[in-house]
MIDOSE-1310 file (N, C-alpha, C; in nm, 2 decimals, decimal comma, always signed):
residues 217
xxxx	+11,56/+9,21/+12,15/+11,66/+9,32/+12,15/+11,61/+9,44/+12,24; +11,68/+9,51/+12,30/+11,64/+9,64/+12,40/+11,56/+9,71/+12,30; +11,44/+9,75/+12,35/+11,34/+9,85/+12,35/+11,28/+9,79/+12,21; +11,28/+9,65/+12,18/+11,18/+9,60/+12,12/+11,17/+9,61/+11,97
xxxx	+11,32/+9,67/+11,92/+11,39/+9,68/+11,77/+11,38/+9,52/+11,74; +11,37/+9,51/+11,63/+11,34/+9,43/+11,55/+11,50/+9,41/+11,52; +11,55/+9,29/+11,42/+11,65/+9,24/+11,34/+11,63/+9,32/+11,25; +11,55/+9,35/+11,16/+11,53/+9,39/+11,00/+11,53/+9,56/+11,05
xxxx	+11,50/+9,64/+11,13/+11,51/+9,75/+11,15/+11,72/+9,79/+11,19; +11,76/+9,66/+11,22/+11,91/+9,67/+11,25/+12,00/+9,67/+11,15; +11,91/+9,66/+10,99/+12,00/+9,60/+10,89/+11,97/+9,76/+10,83; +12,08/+9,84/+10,80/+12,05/+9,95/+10,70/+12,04/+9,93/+10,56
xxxx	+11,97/+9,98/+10,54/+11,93/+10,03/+10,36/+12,03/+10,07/+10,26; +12,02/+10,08/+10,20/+12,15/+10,14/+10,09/+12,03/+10,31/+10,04; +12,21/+10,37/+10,05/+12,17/+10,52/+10,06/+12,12/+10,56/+9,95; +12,02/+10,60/+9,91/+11,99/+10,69/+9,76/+12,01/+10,81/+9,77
xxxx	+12,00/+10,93/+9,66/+11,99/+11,03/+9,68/+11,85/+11,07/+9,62; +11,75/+11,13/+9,70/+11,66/+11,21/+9,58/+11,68/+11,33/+9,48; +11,61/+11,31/+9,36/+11,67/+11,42/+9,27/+11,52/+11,51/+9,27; +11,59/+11,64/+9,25/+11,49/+11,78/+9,28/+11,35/+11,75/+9,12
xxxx	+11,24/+11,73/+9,18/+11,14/+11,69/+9,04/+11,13/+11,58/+8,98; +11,04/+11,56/+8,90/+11,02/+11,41/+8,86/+11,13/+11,40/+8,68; +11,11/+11,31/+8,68/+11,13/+11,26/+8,53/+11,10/+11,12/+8,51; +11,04/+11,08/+8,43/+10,97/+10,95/+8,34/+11,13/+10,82/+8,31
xxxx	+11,14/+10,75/+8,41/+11,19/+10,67/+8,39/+11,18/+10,56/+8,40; +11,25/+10,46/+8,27/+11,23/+10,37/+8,19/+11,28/+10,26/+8,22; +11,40/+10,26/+8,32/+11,47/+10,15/+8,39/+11,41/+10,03/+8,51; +11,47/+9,98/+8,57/+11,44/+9,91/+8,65/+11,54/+9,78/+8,75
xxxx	+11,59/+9,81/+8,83/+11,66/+9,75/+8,85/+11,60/+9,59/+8,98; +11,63/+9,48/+8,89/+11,54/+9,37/+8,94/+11,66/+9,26/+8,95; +11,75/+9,30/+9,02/+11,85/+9,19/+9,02/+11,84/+9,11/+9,19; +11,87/+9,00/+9,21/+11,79/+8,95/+9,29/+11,85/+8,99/+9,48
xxxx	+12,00/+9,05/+9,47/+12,02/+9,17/+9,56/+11,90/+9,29/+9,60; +11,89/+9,30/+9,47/+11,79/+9,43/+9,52/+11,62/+9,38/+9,56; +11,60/+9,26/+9,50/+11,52/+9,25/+9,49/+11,48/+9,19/+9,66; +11,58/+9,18/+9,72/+11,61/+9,17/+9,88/+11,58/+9,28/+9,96
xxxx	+11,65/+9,36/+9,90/+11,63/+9,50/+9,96/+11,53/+9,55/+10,00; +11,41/+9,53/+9,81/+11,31/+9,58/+9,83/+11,22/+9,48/+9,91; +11,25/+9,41/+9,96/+11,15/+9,29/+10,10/+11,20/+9,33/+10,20; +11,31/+9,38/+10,19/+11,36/+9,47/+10,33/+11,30/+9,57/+10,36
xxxx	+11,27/+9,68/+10,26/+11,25/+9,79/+10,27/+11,07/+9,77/+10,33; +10,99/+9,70/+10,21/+10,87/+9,69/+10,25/+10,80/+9,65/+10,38; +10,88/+9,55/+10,42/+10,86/+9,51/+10,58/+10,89/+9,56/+10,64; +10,97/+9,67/+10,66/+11,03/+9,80/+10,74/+10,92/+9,88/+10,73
xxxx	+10,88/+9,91/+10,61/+10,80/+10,03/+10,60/+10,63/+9,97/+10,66; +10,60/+9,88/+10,66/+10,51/+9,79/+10,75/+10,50/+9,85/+10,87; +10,62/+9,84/+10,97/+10,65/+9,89/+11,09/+10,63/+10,04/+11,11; +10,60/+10,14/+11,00/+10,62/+10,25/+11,03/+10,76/+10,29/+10,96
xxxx	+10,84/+10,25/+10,93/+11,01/+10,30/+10,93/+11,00/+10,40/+10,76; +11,02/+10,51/+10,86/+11,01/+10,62/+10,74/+11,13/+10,63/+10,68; +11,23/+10,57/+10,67/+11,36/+10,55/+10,63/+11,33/+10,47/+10,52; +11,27/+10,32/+10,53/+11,22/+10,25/+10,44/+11,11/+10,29/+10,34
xxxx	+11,03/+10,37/+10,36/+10,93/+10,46/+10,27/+11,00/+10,54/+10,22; +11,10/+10,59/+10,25/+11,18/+10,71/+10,16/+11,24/+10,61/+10,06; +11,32/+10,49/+10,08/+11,43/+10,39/+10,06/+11,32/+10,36/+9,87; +11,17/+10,34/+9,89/+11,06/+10,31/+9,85/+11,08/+10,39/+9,76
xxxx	+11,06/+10,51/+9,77/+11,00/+10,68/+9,70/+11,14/+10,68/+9,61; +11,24/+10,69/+9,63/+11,35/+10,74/+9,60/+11,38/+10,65/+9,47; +11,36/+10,48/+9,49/+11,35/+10,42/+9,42/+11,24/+10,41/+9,28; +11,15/+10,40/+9,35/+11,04/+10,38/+9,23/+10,95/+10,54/+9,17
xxxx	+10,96/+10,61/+9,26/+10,86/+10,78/+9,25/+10,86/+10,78/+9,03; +11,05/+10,78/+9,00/+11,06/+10,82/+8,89/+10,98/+10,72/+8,76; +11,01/+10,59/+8,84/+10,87/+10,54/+8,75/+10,75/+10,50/+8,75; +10,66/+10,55/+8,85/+10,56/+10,58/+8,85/+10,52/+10,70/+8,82
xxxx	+10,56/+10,81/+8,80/+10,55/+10,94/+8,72/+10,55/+10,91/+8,63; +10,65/+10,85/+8,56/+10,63/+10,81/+8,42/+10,47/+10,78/+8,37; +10,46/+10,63/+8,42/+10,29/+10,59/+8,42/+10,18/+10,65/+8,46; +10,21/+10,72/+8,54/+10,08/+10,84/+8,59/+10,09/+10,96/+8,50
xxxx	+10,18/+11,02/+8,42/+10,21/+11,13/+8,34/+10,11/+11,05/+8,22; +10,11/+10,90/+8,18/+10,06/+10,84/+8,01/+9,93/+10,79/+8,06; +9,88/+10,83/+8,15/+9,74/+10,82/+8,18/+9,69/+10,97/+8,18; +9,73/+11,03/+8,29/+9,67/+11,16/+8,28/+9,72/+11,30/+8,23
xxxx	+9,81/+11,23/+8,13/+9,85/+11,36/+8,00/+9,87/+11,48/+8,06; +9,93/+11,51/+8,16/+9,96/+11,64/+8,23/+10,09/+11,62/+8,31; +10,14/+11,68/+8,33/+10,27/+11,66/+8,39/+10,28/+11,72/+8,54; +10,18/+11,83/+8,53/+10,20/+11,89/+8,74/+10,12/+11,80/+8,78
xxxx	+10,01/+11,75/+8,72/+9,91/+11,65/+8,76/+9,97/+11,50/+8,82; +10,04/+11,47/+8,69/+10,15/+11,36/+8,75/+10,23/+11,38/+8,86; +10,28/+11,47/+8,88/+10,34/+11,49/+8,98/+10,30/+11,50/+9,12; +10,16/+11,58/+9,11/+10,08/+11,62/+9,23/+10,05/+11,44/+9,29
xxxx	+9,98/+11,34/+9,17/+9,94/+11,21/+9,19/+10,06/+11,13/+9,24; +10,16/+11,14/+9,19/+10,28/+11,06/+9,26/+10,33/+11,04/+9,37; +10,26/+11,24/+9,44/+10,35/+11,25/+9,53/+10,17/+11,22/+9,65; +10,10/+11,24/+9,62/+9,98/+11,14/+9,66/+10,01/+11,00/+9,72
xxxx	+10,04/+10,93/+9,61/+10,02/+10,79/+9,60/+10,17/+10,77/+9,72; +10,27/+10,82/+9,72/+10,38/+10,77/+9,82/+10,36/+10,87/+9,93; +10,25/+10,94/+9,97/+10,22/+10,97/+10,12/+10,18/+10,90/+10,17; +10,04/+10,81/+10,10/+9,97/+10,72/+10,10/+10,03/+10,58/+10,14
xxxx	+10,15/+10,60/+10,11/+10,19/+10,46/+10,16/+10,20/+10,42/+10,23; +10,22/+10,49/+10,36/+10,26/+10,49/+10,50/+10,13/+10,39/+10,57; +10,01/+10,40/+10,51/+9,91/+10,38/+10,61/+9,88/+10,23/+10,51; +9,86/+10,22/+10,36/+9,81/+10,10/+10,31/+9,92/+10,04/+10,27
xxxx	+10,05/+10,05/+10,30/+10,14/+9,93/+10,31/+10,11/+9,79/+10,36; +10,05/+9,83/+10,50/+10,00/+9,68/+10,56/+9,91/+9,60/+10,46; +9,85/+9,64/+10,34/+9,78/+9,60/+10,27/+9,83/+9,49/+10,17; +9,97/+9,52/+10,18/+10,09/+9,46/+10,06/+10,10/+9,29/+10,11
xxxx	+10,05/+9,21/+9,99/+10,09/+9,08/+10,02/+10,23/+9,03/+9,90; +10,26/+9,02/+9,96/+10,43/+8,97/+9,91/+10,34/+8,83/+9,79; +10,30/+8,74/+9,83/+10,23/+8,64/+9,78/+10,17/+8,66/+9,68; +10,10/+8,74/+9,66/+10,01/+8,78/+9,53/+10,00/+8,85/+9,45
xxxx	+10,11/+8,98/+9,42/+10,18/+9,01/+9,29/+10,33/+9,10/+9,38; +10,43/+9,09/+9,27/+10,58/+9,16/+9,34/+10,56/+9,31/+9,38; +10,60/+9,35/+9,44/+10,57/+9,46/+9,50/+10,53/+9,61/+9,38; +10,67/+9,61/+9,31/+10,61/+9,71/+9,20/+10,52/+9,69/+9,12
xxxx	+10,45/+9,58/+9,12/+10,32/+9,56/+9,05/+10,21/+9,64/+9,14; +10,19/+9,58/+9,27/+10,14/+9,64/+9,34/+10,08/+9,81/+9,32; +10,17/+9,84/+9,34/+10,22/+9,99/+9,34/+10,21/+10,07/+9,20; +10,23/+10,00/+9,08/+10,16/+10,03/+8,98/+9,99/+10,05/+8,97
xxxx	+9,93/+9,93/+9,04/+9,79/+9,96/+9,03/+9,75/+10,01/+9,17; +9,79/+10,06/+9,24/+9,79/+10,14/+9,35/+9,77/+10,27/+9,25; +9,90/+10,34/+9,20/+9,91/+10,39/+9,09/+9,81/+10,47/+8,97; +9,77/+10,37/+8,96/+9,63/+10,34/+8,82/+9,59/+10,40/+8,91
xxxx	+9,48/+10,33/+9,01/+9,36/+10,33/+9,10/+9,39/+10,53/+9,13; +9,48/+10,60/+9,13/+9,51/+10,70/+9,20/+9,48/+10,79/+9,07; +9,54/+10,72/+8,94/+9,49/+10,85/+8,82/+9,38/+10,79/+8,79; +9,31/+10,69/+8,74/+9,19/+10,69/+8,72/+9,10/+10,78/+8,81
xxxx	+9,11/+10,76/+8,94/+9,05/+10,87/+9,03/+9,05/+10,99/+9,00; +9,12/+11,04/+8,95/+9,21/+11,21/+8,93/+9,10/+11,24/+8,82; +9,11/+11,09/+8,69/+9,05/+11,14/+8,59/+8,88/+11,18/+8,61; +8,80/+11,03/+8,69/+8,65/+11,11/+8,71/+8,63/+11,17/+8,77
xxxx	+8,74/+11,26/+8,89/+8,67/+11,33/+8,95/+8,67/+11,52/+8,90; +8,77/+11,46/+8,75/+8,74/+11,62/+8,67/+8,62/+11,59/+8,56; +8,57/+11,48/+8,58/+8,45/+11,44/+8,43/+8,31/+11,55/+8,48; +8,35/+11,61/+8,61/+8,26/+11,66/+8,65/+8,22/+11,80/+8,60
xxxx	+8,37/+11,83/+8,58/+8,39/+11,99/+8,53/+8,41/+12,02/+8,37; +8,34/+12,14/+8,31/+8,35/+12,18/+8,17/+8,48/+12,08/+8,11; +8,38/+12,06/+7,98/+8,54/+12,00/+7,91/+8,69/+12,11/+7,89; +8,65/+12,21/+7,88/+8,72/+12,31/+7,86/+8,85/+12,34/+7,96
xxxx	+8,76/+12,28/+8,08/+8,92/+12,27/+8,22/+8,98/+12,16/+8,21; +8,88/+12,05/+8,16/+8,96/+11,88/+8,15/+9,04/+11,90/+8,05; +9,02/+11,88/+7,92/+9,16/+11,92/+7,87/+9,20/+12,04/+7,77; +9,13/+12,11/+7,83/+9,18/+12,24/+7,76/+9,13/+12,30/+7,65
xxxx	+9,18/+12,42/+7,57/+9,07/+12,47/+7,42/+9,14/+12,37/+7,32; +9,05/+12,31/+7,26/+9,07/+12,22/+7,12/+9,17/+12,29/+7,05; +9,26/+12,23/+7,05/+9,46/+12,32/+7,00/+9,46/+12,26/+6,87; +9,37/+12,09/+6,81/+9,32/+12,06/+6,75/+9,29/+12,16/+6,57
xxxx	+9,26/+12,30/+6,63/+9,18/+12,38/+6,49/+9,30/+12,45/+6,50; +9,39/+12,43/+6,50/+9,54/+12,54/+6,46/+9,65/+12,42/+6,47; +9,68/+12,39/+6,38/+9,75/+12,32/+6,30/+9,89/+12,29/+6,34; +9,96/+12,41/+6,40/+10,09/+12,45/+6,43/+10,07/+12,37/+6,59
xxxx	+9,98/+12,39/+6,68/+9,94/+12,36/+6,84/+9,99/+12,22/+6,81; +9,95/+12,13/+6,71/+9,96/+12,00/+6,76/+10,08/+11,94/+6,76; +10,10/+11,82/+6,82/+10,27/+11,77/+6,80/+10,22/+11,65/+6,82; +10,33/+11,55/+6,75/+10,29/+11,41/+6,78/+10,30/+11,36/+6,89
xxxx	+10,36/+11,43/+7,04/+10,34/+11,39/+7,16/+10,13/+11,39/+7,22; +10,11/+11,48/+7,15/+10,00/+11,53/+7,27/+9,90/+11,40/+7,12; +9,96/+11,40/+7,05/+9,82/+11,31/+6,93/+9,85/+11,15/+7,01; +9,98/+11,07/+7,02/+9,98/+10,95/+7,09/+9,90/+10,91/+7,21
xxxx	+9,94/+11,08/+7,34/+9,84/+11,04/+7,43/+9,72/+11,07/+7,42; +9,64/+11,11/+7,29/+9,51/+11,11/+7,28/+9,48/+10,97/+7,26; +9,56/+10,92/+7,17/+9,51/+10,76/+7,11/+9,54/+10,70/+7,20; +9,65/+10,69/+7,31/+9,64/+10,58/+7,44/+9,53/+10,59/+7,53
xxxx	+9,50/+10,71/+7,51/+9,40/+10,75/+7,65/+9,29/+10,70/+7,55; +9,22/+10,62/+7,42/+9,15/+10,56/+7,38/+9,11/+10,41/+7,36; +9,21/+10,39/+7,39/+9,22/+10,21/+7,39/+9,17/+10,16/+7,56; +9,11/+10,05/+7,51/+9,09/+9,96/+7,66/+9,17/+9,98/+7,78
xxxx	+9,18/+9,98/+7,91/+9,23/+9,98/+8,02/+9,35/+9,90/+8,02; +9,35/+9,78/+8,00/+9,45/+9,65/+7,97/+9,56/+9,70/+7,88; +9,48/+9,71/+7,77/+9,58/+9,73/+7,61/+9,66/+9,84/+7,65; +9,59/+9,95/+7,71/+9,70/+10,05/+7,71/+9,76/+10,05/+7,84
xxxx	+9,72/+9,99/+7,95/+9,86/+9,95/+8,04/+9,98/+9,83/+7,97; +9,88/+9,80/+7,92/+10,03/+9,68/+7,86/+10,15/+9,72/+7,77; +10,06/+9,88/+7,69/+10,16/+9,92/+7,59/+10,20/+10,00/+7,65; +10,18/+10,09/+7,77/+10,26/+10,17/+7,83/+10,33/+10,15/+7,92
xxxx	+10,35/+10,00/+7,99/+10,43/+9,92/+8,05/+10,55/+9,87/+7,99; +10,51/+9,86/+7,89/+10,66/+9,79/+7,75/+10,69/+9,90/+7,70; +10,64/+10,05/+7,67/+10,70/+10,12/+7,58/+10,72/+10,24/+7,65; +10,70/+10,26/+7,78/+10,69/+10,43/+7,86/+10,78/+10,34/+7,96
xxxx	+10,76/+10,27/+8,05/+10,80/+10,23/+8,17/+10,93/+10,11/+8,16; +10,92/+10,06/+8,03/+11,05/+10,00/+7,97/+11,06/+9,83/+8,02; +10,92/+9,76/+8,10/+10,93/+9,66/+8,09/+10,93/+9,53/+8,03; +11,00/+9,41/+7,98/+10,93/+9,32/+7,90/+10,84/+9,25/+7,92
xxxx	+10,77/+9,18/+7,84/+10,68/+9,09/+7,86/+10,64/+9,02/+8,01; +10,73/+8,94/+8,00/+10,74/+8,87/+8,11/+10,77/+8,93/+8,24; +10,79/+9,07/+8,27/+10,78/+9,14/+8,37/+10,68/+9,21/+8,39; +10,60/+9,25/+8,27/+10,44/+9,29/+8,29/+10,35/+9,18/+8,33
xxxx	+10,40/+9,08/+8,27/+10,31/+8,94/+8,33/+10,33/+8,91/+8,45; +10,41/+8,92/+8,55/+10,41/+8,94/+8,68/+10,39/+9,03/+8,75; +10,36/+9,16/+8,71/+10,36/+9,21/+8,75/+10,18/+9,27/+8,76; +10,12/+9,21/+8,67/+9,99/+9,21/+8,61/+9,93/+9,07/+8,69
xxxx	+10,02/+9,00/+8,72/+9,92/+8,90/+8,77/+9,87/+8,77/+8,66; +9,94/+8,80/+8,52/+9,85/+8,75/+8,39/+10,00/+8,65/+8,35; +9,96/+8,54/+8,25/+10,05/+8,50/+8,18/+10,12/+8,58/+8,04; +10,22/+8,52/+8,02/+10,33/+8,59/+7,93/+10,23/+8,60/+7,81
xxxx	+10,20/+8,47/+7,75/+10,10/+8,47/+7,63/+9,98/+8,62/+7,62; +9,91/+8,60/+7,78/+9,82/+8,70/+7,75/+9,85/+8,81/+7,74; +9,98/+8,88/+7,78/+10,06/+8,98/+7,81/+10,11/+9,02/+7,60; +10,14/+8,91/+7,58/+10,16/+8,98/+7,37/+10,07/+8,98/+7,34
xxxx	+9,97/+8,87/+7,35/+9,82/+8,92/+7,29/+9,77/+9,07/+7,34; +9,77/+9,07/+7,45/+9,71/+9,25/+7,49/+9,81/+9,35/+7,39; +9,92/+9,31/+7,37/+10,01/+9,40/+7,38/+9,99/+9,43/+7,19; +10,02/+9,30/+7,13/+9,94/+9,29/+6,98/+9,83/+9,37/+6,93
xxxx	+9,75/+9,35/+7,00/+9,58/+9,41/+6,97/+9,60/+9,59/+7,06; +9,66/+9,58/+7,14/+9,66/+9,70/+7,19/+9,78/+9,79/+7,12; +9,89/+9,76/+7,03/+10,00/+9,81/+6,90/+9,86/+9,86/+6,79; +9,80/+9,70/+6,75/+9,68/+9,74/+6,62/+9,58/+9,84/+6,67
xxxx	+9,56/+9,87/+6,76/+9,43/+9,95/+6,82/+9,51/+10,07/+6,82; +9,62/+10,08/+6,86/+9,69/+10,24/+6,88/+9,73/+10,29/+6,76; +9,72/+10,21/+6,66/+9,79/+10,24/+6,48/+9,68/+10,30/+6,44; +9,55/+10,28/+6,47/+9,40/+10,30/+6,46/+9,39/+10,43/+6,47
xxxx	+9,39/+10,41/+6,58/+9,34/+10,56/+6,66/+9,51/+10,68/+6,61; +9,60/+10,64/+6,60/+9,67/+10,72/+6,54/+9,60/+10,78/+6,39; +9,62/+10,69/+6,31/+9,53/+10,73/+6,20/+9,42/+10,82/+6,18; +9,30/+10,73/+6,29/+9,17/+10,84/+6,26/+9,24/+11,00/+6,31
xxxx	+9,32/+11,00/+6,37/+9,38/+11,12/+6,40/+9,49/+11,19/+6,30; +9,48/+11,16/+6,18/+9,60/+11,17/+6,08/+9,76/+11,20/+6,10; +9,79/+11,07/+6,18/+9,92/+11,09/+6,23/+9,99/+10,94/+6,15; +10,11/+10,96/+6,11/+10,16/+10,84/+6,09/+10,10/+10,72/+6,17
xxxx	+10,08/+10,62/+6,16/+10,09/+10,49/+6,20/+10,24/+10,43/+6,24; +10,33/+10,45/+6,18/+10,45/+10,40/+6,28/+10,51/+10,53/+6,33; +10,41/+10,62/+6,39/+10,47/+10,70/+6,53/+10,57/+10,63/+6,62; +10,66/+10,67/+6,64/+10,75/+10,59/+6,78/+10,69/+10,61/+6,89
xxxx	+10,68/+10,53/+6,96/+10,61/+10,52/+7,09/+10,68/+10,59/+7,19; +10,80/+10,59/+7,17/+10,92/+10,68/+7,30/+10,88/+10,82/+7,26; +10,77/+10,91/+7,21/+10,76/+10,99/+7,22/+10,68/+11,09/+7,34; +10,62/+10,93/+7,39/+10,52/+10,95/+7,52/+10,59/+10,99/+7,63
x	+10,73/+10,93/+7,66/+10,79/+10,89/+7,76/+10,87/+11,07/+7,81
């Protein structure tokens, strides 16, 4: 084609709108139209096509905030990390293998890899800036939001991606298992042991045991 346009750069994208700020969303649309799209979009954005990295952002930003907000229990933080992780894209896109997990899995532990970061690189500083004065000794400070992400942020790595994958980010089973790379089986077992492990740590924290988990979200 003149001046070395590609086919896939000739095919437009479907328009989104961005919305002003984040919010923790729980949806996902995986129907096998879009699921075109998004192979459209990513090999676009391969190329450089900042049309296709927006096409990216617009789509997914809201639920990866979500997941970055139930790791690092802060909400400007989530935000600041989100908006990290999709600047970032532009250059380790080429990194993306289509073949070895679906894209938003990818991009989930893209994700992780980006708050885990966030998290040791404040282990450095007084506990007092990490998370703040113990709200803990006044009674009235605490709320069952801030007591769940204490007990998520306690559980193994796995267990609590897997519960915060099914219960914050709104996926089933079998879409964390692909998206994880793991089978469906291992995906309830994590998800089992990592429910009993968060009823736990609710407890030693004297909070109900059947807390709702949509309180994270």
């Amino acid at each position: 084609m003149p001046g070395g346009t590609s086919t896939m750069s000739a095919v437009p994208l479907p328009r989104q709108h961005a919305t002003a700020g984040f919010r923790a969303r729980t949806t996902l649309d995986e129907s096998p139209e879009e699921a075109r799209t998004v192979a459209l979009a990513v090999a676009r954005g391969k190329e450089g096509d900042r049309e296709a990295i927006r096409y990216l952002y617009v789509k997914y930003s809201h639920n990866i905030y979500g997941y970055v907000r139930s790791i690092v229990h802060d909400e400007h933080e989530a935000e600041d990390i989100t908006q990290h992780v999709f600047a970032k894209l532009m250059t380790v896109l080429v990194k993306y293998d289509e073949r070895g997990v679906p894209f938003f899995g990818w991009l989930l532990r893209l994700s992780h890899n980006a708050a885990i970061d966030h998290l040791r690189s404040r282990r450095a500083t007084p506990a007092e800036e990490v998370f703040g004065a113990d709200e803990r000794t006044d009674d009235e400070a605490i709320d069952r939001s801030q007591l769940l992400r204490d007990a998520l942020a306690a559980l193994p790595d796995e267990q609590r991606s897997v519960v915060v994958l099914r219960h914050v980010v709104g996926l089933t089973p079998g879409e964390i298992a692909e998206r994880l790379g793991r089978t469906e089986s291992s995906i309830h077992g994590l998800h089992h042991r990592g429910r009993r492990a968060l009823q736990v740590e609710l407890a030693s924290r004297e909070s109900a045991p059947s807390i709702a988990l949509e309180v994270a979200a």
